[in-house]
N, C-alpha and C positions, 0 to 999 in steps of 0.2 A: 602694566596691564598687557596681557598679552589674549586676544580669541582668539580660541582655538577649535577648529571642524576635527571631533573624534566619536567614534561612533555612532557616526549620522545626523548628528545636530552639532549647536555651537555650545559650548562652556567658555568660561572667562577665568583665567587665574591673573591673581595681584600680590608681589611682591610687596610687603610692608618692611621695608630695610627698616625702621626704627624702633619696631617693635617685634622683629624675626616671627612673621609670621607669611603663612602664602595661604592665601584665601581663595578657596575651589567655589564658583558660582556656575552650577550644572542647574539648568531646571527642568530635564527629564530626571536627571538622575537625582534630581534635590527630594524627589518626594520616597526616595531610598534611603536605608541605613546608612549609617556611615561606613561599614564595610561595605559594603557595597559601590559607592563610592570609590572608597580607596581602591578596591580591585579596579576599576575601571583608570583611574587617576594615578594613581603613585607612583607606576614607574616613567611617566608621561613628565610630570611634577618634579622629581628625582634629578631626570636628564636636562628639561630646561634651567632649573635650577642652577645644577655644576656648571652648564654651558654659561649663563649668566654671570654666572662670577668669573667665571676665566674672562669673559670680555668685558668685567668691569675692572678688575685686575690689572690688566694688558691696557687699557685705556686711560686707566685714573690712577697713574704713579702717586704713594704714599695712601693708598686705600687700605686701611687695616681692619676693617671689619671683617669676623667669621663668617664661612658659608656653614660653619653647624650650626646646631641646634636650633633650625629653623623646626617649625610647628605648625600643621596644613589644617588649614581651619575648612570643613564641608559647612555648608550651608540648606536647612531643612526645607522648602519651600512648599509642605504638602498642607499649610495654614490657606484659609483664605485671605485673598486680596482687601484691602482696604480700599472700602469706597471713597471718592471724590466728592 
């Protein structure tokens, strides 16, 4: 999990190594399209990403998972809240 301060508020990206996926949790931008979204995110996503695997690489001799075909999952949050 990594928060991240990008264009003026915080988003939350989470690496799912077991099911290659990276999960973008923006909730200005949740209540935007998914392109929308990804212009803001992707090449942000992109860079942490290769950066991640170079330091799990260099760290964890015999590490053989791919950094492809990971799959960035946005999240819609313009529903409402669920009461208590």
């Amino acid at each position: 999990m990594l928060p991240t301060s990008i264009c003026g508020h915080w988003s939350l990206y989470v690496w799912d190594l077991e099911n290659h996926r990276i999960h973008v949790m923006d909730p200005v931008l949740g209540k935007k399209n998914r392109d929308a979204q990804h212009a803001v995110h992707s090449q942000v996503v992109g860079t942490l990403h290769e950066k991640l695997f170079d330091c799990i690489e260099e760290l964890f001799n015999g590490f053989n998972e791919s950094r492809r075909n990971y799959k960035i999952a946005f999240y819609n949050f313009a529903h409402a809240g669920v009461a208590a």
